[in-house]
C-alpha positions as CSV (number, residue, x, y, z in Angstrom):
1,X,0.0,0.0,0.0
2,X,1.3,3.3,-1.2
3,X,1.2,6.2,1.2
4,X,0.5,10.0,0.8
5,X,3.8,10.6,0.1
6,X,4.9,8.2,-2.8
7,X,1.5,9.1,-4.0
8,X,2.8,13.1,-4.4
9,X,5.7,12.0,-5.7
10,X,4.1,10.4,-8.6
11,X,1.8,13.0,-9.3
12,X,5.0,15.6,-9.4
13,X,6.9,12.8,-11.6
14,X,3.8,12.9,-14.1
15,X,3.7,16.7,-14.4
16,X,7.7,16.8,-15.0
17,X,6.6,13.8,-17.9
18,X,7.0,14.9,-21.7
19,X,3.4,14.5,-22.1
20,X,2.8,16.3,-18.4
21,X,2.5,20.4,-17.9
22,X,4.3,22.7,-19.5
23,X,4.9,25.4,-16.7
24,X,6.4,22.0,-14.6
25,X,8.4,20.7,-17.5
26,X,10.5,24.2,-17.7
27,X,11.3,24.8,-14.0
28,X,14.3,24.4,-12.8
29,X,16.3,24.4,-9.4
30,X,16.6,28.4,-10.0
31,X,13.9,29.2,-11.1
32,X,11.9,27.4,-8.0
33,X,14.1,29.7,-5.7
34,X,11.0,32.1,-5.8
35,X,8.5,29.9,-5.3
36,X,9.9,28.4,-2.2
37,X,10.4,31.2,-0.9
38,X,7.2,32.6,-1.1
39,X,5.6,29.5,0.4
40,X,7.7,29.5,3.0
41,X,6.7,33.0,4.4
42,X,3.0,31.8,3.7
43,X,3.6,29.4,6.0
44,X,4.9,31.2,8.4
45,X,2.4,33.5,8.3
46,X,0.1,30.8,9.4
47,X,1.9,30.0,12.3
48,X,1.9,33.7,13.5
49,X,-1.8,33.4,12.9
50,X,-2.0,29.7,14.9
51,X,-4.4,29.1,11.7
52,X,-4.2,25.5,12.0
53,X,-6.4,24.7,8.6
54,X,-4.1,26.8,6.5
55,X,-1.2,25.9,8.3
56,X,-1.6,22.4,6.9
57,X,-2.0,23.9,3.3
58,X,0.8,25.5,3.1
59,X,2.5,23.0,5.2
60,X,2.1,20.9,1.8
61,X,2.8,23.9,-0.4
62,X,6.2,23.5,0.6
63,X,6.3,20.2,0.6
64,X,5.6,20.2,-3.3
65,X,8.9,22.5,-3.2
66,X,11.0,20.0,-1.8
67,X,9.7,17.3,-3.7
68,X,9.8,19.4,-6.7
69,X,13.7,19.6,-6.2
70,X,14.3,16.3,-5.2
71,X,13.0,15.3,-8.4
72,X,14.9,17.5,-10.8
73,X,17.9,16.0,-9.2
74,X,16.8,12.4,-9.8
75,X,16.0,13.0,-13.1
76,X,19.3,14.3,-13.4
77,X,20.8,11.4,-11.9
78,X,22.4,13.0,-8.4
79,X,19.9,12.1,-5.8
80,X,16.0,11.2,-4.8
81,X,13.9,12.2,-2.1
82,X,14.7,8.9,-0.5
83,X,18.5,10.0,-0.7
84,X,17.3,13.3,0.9
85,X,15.4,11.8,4.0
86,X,18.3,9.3,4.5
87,X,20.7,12.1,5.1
88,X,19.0,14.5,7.4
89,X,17.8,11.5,9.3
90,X,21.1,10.3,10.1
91,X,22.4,13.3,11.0
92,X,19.6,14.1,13.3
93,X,20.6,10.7,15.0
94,X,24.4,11.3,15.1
95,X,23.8,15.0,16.6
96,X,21.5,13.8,18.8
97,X,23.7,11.4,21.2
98,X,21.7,12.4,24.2
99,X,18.5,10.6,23.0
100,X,20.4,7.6,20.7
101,X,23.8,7.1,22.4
102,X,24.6,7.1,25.9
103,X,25.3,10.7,27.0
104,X,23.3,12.7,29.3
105,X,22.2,15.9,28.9
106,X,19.5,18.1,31.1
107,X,19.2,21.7,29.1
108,X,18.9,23.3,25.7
109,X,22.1,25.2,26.1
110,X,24.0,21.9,26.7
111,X,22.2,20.5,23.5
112,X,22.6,23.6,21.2
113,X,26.9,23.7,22.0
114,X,26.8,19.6,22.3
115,X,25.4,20.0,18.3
116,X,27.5,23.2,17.3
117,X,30.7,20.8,19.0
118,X,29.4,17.8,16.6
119,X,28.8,19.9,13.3
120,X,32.3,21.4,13.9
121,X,34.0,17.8,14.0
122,X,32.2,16.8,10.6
123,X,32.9,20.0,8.9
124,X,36.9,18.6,9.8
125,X,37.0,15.5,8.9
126,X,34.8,16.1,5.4
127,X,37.7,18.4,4.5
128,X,34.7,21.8,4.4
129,X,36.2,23.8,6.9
130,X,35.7,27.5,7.1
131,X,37.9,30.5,6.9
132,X,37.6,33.3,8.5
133,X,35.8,34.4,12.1
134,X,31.8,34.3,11.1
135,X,30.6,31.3,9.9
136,X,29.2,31.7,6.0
137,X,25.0,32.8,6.0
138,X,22.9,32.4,2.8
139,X,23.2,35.5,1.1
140,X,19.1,35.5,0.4
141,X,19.1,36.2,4.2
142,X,17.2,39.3,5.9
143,X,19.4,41.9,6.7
144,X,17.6,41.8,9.7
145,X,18.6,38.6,10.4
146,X,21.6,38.5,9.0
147,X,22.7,41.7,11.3
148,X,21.4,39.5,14.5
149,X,23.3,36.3,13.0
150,X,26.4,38.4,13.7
151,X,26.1,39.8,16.8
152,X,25.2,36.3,18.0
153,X,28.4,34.9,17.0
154,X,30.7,38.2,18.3
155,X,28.9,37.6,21.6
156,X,29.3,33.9,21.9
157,X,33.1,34.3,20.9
158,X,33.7,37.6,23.1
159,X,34.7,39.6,19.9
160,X,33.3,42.7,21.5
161,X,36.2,43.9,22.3
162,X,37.9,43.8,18.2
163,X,34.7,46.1,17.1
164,X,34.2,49.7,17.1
165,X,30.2,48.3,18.0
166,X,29.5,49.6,21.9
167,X,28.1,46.4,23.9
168,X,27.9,48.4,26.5
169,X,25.6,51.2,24.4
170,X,23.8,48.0,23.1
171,X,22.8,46.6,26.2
172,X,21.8,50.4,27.9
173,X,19.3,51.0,24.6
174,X,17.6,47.0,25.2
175,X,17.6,47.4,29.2
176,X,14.7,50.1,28.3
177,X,13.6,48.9,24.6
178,X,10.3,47.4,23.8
179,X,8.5,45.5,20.7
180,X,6.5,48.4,20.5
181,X,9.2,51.2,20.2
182,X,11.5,49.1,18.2
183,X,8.9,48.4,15.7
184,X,7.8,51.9,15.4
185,X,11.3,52.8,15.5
186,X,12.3,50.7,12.3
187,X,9.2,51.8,10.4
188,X,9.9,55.4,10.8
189,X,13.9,54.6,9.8
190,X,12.4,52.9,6.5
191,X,10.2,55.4,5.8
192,X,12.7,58.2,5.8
193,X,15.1,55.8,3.8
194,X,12.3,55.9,1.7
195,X,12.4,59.9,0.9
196,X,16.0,60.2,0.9
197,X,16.2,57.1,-1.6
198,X,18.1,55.1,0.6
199,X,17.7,51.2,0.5
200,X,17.5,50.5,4.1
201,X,17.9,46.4,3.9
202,X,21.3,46.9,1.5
203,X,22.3,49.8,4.2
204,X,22.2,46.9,7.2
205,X,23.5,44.5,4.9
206,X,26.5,47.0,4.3
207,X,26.9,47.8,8.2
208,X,26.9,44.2,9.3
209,X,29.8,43.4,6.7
210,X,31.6,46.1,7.9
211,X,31.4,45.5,11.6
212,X,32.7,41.7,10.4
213,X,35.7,43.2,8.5
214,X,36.2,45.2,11.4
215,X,36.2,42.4,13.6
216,X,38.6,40.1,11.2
217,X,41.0,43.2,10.8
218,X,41.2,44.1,14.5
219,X,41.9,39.8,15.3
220,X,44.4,39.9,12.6
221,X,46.5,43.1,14.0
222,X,46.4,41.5,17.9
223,X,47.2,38.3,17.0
224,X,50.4,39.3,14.2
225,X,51.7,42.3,15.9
């Protein structure tokens, strides 16, 4: 008995078929890039919304993306969907030796740096290890996010001190900030990037790469004097 699943797949297999759809038969991993990530941020609007019903339709939405890529890439001979599953669910197992091994761990901080510790070891031994200070981010990434990203990882490697970025100024303005300020705050900043002509995502974007350079050049001068 088939399940939902292998059912989809087929369905996706008959659209990519030379007899199938048109639209489906000309797509493409890039040109998919925009669908995904549309759906995505549908979804997520439904789970800011707790909408259950429509969380489950675009649940599948982006199902059909990932499915969708999965079978470009078997057609082209690289990999399936069951290639796909196989991977992510052994590494879920080997960064999880709390729950499938023998170790012992009691909180989410101890979990988080026990699976940071484990990526770390297989980015060595596969050969992919990374250069510099900041570990690599998608470039599609909100600048938002991208900006928070950074100041994660110059907090969690005490880097504060090989920036010209004030911690201590940081953490005076967010002892007093609210969501209510801070989103009024960034409105009102893109707004009046807006009548200047400013772009205010590629002006974060900027900002954040700088504060990294500075960061990178400061490490290099203290550590080669």
């Amino acid at each position: 008995m088939s399940s939902a699943i292998d059912e989809l797949r087929r369905t996706i297999s008959r659209l990519r078929a030379p007899d199938g759809c048109p639209w489906d038969q000309e797509q493409t991993h890039a040109t998919l890039v925009r669908c995904l990530i549309d759906e995505v941020s549908e979804l997520i609007d439904t789970i800011d919304r707790l909408d259950l019903p429509h969380m489950r339709e675009e649940l599948g939405d982006v199902l059909i993306q990932v499915l969708f890529h999965a079978q470009l890439a078997e057609e082209a001979g690289q990999f399936d969907l069951d290639d796909v599953a196989r991977e992510v669910n052994e590494k879920l197992i080997r960064r999880h030796p709390h729950v499938f091994g023998d170790q012992a761990l009691a909180t989410s901080e101890q979990v988080l740096h026990q699976w940071d510790k484990i990526k770390a070891e297989e980015k060595l031994k596969s050969g992919r290890v990374e250069s510099g200070m900041f570990k690599p981010q998608p470039p599609r990434l909100p600048a938002l996010m991208f900006a928070e990203v950074v100041w994660k990882q110059i907090e969690k490697k005490q880097l504060q001190g090989f920036t010209n970025v004030n911690p201590q100024r940081i953490a005076e303005i967010g002892a007093t900030l609210t969501e209510e300020y801070l989103g009024r705050a960034l409105f009102e900043l893109a707004a009046a990037a807006k009548l200047r002509g400013l772009d205010p995502e590629g002006a974060l974007r900027l900002a954040t790469n700088q504060v990294m350079r500075d960061v990178e050049s400061h490490h290099k001068t203290s550590t080669n004097p």
